[in-house]
N, C-alpha and C positions, 0 to 999 in steps of 0.2 A: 212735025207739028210743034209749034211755041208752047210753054208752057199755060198747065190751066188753071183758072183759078177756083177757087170752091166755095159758091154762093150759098149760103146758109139756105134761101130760100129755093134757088134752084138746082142746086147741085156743082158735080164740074164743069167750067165750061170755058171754053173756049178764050184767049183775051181779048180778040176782035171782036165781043158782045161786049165789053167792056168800054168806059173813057177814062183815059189816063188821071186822076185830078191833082197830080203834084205831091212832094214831098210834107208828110206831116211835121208840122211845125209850128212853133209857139207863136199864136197872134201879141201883139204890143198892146199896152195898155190902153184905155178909150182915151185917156187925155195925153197919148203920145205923141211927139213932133211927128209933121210930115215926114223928114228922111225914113225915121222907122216906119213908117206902113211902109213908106215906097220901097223899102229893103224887104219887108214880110211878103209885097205882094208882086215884085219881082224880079226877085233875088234868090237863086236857087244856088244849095249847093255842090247837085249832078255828080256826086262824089262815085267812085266806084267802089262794089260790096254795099252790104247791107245797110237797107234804109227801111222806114216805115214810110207807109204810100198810102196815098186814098186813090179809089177806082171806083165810076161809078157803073151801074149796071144800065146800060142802055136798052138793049135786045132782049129786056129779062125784066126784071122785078123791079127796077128801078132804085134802088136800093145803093146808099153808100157802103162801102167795106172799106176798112182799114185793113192792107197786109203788112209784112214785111218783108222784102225781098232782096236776094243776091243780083244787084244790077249787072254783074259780071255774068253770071251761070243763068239766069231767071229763076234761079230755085227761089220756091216760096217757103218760107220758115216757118212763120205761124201769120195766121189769120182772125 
């Protein structure tokens, strides 16, 4: 079994209830050039080890979480 994550509202569960939503990261200013949005909205940095992540809850509460997770292990850090 993959690791699970722990929905505040539903508990452990499983990651395939979940949708991946990307690396947290800092949005650009409203009056910023195009290149920086196109860099903020797809431009990843897929690093390996620990990152902060949004997931959303699809099978469940529907609910955003932010974790942070070992990209390597899937260990979840904190939530």
């Amino acid at each position: 079994m993959p690791f699970l994550i722990d929905c505040p509202n539903c508990g452990r569960r499983s990651p395939y209830e979940f949708k991946f939503g990307g690396e947290c990261k800092r949005a650009p200013d409203p009056g910023a050039d195009v290149k920086a949005w196109c860099d903020y909205l797809y431009l990843y940095e897929n690093m390996s080890g620990v990152q902060d992540e949004w997931w959303y809850h699809t099978m469940g509460c529907r609910s955003w979480l932010k974790i942070r997770r070992n990209t390597v292990t899937h260990e979840i850090i904190e939530e």
